[in-house]
Residue, then its C-alpha position, 0 to 999 in steps of 0.5 A: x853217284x847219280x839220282x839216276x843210278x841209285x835207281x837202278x835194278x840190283x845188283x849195282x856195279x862198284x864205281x871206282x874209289x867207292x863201294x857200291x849202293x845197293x837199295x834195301x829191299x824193304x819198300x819191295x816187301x810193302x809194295x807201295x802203290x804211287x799215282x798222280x792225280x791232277x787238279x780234277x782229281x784224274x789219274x795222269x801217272x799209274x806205277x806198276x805197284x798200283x797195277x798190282x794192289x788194285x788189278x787196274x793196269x795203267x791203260x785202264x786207270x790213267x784218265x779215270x777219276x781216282x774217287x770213282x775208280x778206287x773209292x766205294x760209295x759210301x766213302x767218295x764224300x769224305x775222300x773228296x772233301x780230303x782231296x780239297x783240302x790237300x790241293x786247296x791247302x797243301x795239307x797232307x791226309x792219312x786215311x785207311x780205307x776199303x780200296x776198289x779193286x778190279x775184281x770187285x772185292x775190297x782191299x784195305x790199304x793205308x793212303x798218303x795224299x801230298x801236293x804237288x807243284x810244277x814249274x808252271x804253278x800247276x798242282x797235282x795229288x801224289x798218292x801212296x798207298x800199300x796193303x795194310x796187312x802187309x803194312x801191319x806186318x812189317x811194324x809188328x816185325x820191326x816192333x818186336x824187333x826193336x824191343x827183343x833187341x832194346x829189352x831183351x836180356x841177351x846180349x845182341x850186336x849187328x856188324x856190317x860185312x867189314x866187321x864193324x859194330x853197327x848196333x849194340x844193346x842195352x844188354x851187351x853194354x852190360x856184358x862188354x862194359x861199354x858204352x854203345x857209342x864206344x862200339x859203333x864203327x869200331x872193329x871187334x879187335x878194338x872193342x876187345x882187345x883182351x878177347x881171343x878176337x882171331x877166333x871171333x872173326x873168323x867164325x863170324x867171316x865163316x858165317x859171311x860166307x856160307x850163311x850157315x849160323x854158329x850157334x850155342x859156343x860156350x864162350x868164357x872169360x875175356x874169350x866172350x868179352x867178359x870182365x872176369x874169367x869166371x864169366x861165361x856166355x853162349x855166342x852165337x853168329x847169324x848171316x843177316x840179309x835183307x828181303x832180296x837176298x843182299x847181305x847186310x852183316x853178321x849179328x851175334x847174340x851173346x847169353x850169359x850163362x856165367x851162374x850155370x857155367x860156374x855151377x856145372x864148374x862146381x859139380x865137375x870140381x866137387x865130382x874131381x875131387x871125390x873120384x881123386x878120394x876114392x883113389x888117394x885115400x885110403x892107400x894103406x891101412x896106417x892110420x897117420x898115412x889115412x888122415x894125411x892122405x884125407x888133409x892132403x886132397x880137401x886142400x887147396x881144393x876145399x880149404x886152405x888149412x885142413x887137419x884131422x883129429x880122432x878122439x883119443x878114446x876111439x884110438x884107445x879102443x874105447x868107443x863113444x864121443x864125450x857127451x858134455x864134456x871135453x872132447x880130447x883129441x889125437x892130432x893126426x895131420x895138418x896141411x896147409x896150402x901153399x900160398x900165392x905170396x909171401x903174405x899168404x904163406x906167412x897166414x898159412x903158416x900162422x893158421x898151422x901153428x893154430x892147429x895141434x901138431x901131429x902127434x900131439x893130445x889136445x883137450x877141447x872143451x865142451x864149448x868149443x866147435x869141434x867138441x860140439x862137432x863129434x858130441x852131436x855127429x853134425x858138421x858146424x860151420x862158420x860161413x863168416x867168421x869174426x873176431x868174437x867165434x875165434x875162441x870157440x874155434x881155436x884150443x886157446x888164446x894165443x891159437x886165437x890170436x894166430x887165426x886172427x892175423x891169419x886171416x881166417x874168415x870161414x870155418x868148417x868142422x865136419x865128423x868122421x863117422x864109421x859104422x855109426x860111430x863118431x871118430x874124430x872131425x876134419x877141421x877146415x879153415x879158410x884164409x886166402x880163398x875169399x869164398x865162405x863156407x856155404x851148404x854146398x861145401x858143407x855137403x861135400x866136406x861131409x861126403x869126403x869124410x864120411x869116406x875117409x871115415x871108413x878108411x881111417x876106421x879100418x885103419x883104427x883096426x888093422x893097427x890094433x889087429x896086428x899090435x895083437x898079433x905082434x904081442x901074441x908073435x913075440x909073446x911066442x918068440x923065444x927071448x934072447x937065448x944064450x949061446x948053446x955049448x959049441x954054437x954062436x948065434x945071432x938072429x932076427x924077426x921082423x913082423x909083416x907090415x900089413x895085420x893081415x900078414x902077421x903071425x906065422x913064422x917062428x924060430x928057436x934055440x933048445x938045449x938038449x942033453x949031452x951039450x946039444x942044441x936043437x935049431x928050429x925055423x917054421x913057417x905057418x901058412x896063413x896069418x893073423x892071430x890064428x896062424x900065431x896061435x897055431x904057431x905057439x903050439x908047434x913051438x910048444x909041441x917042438x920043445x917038448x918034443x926035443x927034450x926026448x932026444x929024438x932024431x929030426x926026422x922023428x920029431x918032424x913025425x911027431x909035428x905032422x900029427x900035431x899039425x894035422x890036428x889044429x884045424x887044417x893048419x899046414x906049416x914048413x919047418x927045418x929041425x936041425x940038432x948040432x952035436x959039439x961032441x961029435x962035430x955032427x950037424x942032423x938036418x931034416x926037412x918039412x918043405x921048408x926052404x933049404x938052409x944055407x951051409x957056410x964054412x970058411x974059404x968056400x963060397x956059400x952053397x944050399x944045403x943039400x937035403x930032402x925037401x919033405x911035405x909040409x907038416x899038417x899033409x900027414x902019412x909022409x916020412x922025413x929023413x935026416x941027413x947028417x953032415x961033419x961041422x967044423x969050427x967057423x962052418x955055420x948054417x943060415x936058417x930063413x923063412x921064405x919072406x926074407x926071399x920071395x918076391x911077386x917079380x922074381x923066381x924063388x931060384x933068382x932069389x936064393x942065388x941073390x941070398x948066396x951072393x949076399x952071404x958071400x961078402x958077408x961080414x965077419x960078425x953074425x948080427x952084421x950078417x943078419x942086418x946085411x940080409x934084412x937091408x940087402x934082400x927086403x928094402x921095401x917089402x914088408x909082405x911077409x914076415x921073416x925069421x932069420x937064425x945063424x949059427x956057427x960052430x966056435x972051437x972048443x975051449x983048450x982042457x983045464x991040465 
């Protein structure tokens, strides 16, 4: 390319084998005013530039003494000396000073003076000058640039239109960890080659293209070109263009944002895991199943090694934590992360021998952490565990011993409180995860189990509730019965797996004069303690009440009453009395679910009977209904919890239970474990009260 062509008015065309040279236009933002002076000091060249900055056109200023036309009064001395000086010596001047301009006023310009010499051995005055304010402006400009882009905390790059780093700063060597030589005129694959770098190009090539930036892109991890996936930066991609429009590259600023992104990481962490708590803890109202759901969400999340202990006292029923003395414990749960590596499982493993098996009592003295734990109702915490805080944090030296080639290096024991009182810690352990315990943590860990608490309390409750109705319920319960005269029996009870559900259903065997046998299921609506008590008080009133040999019908009369006055209680009963004399069976109903009716060689069917109101409805009459049974015919007494389901229909349920008793086994505690396996596999909603009798020949007559 030639002097001449560098010259030419943008844009330049591309010359073939190069790429084109188009000139910045930073000279066209100073305006640079040039003239030559000769050895008198006129003007012989004027460009246009001067025209502009000192309102003289060329016709007007060319053979003009540049002194007098350009300088004040005030000032020709001194710019004439300077100008004697420079074409005496070839020295060069540097002056700011208050030019002429045409339309009287002044401007304040910074002038170059410079000699020159032709070919013949003349001399002549190249004479620069631009506005100092414009001057002023585009060195404050280019200062503040360069020290945003040397000083600044944000990491900044320029690359040309091939992609290309053109510049980096000191704060992006940082960033990259590279050098800024070790970027220049390498391409953005090159300098990253771990970074997502298809994605950078072409968002920077968007920004080519349009000149519409790119701003605020979370970027994390190798993605932004950092070292470590915990790192984050904010990118963002610029279209740079020179004064006249040129495009010169894109520019990229990159601000490390890694603390705050691994804070907001954090809070989304810490917010995942309490909504995981509300929703996995607390499922069931087990108390061993409530602490294991507790150990399994802090881990691995929070630890790597969790278990939960309650007092033995809390369990007990007693209340308050020991006050300096030693604390024993109920171990309930332990888990346990699941280790990267064999090493690391191998310390998980060693740190779950440390702790106390579920299931097992442990007393810790009052010096050890988790005692001072519940003592004070306040989390302990460990941030860096050493060999000496090993005893006070395990129950004694060969679990101190496991700790230590476990590996664990922070600790954490935090109360489980409930309605003001401390029922046990939730012991944290770390081992594979290389944080420490820090407050953050602690805050947490007491969140989580301060919900927990509540669930493992009402826990604590529902057993000890329903231990009290089950002993009430089997307390009211018939024993073991002898077989009735005529009569082989077996039968079954099988209390609700929720407290709340416990308590209502009932059956009995009573002897009668005359060798006959009353057969009574009940069912008291509602449950708990309440629907127990009132239980035992139909069973009662139904015994005494047998024993004066009154037909069904007459004895349920008599229940209703009873039933009428216990509160409002409402509850189904069937009242059957077999007569062996006779080979009579007397059935009465109060809205009860029919019994099932068994005789050899004919399939199972309902008992067809008057269904009857319920007992406690009051003013309606029952009827008997009296059938012949022959020896081997039975009759299977049930309450509704050994049929009904939330899903199905009670009449899909009752063919279901007739089609189990059709391949009923022979022996009647066979059948009744065939019922209890076949028709209640998981439901434990209600209780059940299963009787089965069957009428067995009579004995041959002693001659």
């Amino acid at each position: 390319m030639g002097a001449t062509d560098a010259f030419r008015a943008r844009p330049v065309q591309q010359t073939s084998g190069r790429a084109p040279y188009v000139p910045g236009g930073l000279l066209d933002v100073l305006g640079v005013a040039a003239g030559v002076l000769d050895r008198e000091g006129r003007i012989v060249l004027w460009s246009p530039q001067a025209e502009r900055l000192f309102g003289w056109s060329a016709a007007e200023a060319l053979g003009q003494y540049a002194a007098r036309l350009l300088v004040a009064e005030d000032d020709v001395e001194a710019v004439l000396t300077l100008f004697a000086e420079v074409m005496g010596g070839g020295e060069t001047f540097a002056v700011v000073f208050p030019a002429r301009h045409k339309d009287g006023g002044t401007r304040l310009v910074e002038f170059r003076n410079v000699r020159l010499e032709d070919r013949h051995g003349e001399f002549f005055a190249l004479g620069i000058a631009t506005d100092r304010e414009v001057l002023r402006k585009v060195e404050r400009d280019l200062a503040l640039s360069l020290g945003l882009v040397t000083q600044s905390p944000i990491g900044l790059a320029v690359l040309d239109t091939a992609l290309r780093y053109v510049m980096v700063n000191p704060a992006l060597e940082r960033i990259y960890g590279l050098r800024a030589e070790q970027c220049t005129g390498r391409t953005v694959r090159e300098v990253l080659p771990r970074a997502d770098t298809g994605a950078i190009e072409a968002a920077m090539r968007e920004v080519l293209a349009t000149g519409t930036p790119l701003l605020d892109r979370i970027a994390v991890g190798h993605e932004g070109g950092g070292a470590s996936e915990e790192e984050a930066q904010l990118v963002s991609y610029y279209r740079l263009e020179d004064p006249g429009g040129q495009i010169l590259g894109v520019a990229t600023s990159l601000v490390d944002v890694s603390d705050r992104h691994r804070t907001l990481e954090e809070a989304r962490r810490r917010t995942a895991l309490i909504a995981d708590a509300s929703v996995l803890i607390g499922t069931t109202l087990e108390l061993e199943q409530t602490a294991h759901e507790l150990a399994e969400v802090v881990v691995p999340r929070l630890a790597d090694v969790a278990a939960v202990d309650v007092l033995d006292s809390v369990v007990e029923g007693r209340t308050g934590a020991p006050a300096g003395r030693a604390a024993v414990f109920r171990a309930l749960a332990v888990a346990a992360a699941r280790g990267t590596d064999a090493a690391a499982s191998a310390a998980c493993a060693d740190a779950v021998r440390a702790a106390d098996p579920p299931g097992r009592i442990a007393k810790y003295d009052h010096d050890r952490l988790v005692a001072r734990c519940v003592r004070t109702g306040r989390p302990v915490r460990v941030s860096r565990v050493h060999a000496e805080d090993l005893p006070e944090i395990a129950r004694d030296a060969d679990a101190a011993r496991l700790l230590a080639r476990a590996g664990l290096h922070s600790y954490m024991a935090v109360p489980l409180i409930a309605r003001g009182e401390v029922l046990g810690a939730l012991d944290l352990k770390r081992i594979s995860n290389p944080r420490p315990f820090g407050e953050d943590d602690a805050a947490l860990a007491a969140e989580l189990a301060a919900r927990a608490a509540v669930s493992i309390d009402n826990a604590r409750w529902y057993q000890r509730e329903r231990a009290t109705a089950l002993t009430l319920q089997r307390s009211l319960l018939p024993q073991r019965p002898q077989d009735p005269v005529g009569l082989e029996i077996a039968f079954r009870y099988q209390p609700a797996g929720s407290a709340s559900r416990v308590g209502g259903d009932w059956f009995d065997v009573i002897p009668q004069d005359g060798e006959k046998s009353a057969l009574v299921v009940g069912d008291v609506m509602g449950s708990g303690i309440n629907a127990a008590a009132a239980m035992g008080q139909l069973r009662t009133a139904a015994r005494t009440l047998s024993q004066l040999g009154l037909d069904p019908a007459r004895v349920l009369h008599h229940l209703d009453h009873t039933a009428s006055g216990l509160d409002q209680m409402i509850a189904t009963c069937l009242y059957a009395v077999y007569d062996p004399r006779s080979g009579r069976c007397c059935v009465a109903n109060a809205g009860h679910l029919p019994p099932v009716r068994l005789r050899p060689g004919r399939p199972p069917a309902l008992f067809d009977l008057p269904a009857g109101a319920p007992l406690g409805v009051g003013g309606v009459p029952f009827e008997n209904t009296a059938v012949d049974f022959a020896p081997g015919d039975g009759l299977v007494l049930y309450t509704d919890g050994l049929v009904e389901t939330r899903d199905e229909a009670i009449d899909a349920r009752l063919e279901a239970l007739l089609a189990v008793l059709k391949d009923a086994p022979a022996g009647l505690e066979a059948t009744c474990d065939l019922l209890l396996t076949s028709l209640r596999p998981g439901n434990d909603q209600d209780d059940v009260a299963l009787l089965i009798a069957r009428v067995v020949p009579a004995p041959p007559a002693v001659p």
